[in-house]
N, C-alpha and C positions, 0 to 999 in steps of 0.2 A: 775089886768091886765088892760091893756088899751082898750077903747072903740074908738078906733082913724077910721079912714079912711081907715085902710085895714081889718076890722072887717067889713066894711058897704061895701064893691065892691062885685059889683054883674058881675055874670060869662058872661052874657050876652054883654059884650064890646066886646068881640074876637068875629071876622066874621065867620062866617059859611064858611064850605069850599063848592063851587058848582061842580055841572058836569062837569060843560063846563071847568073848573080846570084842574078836575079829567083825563079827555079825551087830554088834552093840555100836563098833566103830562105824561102822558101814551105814549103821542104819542114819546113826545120826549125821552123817554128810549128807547123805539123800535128803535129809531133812534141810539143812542149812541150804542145798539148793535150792530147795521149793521155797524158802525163807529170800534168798535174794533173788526171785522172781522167773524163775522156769518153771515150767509144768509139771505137775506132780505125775500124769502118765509120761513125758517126755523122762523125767530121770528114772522112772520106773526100767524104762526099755536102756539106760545105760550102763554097760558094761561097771565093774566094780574098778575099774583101772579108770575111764573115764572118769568118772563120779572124782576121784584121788586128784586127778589132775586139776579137774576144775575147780574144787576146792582150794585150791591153793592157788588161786589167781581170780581172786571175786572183780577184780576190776575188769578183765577177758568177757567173763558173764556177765557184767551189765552191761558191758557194749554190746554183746550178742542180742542180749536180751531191747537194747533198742532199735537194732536191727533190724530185728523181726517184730517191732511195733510200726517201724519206720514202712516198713515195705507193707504195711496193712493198708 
């Protein structure tokens, strides 16, 4: 087998991810929530793991979100 150059990289090139990222990421979900139509206190009160989730299923969130128009 070869002893080349991807044998000797070391994992330590890829940056670290920080907080202030992490907080930047977050915020802007919370944001695109209130963007496809939930409540800006409703995603306030959720979890940062919820928030994760529903983002990445905007079509879950509209149905929710007519849902709870329907039943008004």
């Amino acid at each position: 087998m070869g002893t080349g150059r991807t044998l000797r990289k070391e994992s330590h090139v890829r940056p670290c991810k920080t907080e202030a990222g992490k907080h930047r990421r977050t915020a802007a979900q919370r944001r695109r929530l209130v963007k496809f139509g939930l409540g800006e206190e409703e995603v306030k009160l959720m979890s940062a793991e919820n928030v994760r989730v529903l983002v990445q299923r905007p079509a879950v969130v509209k149905k929710m979100i007519a849902k709870k128009a329907e039943a008004k």
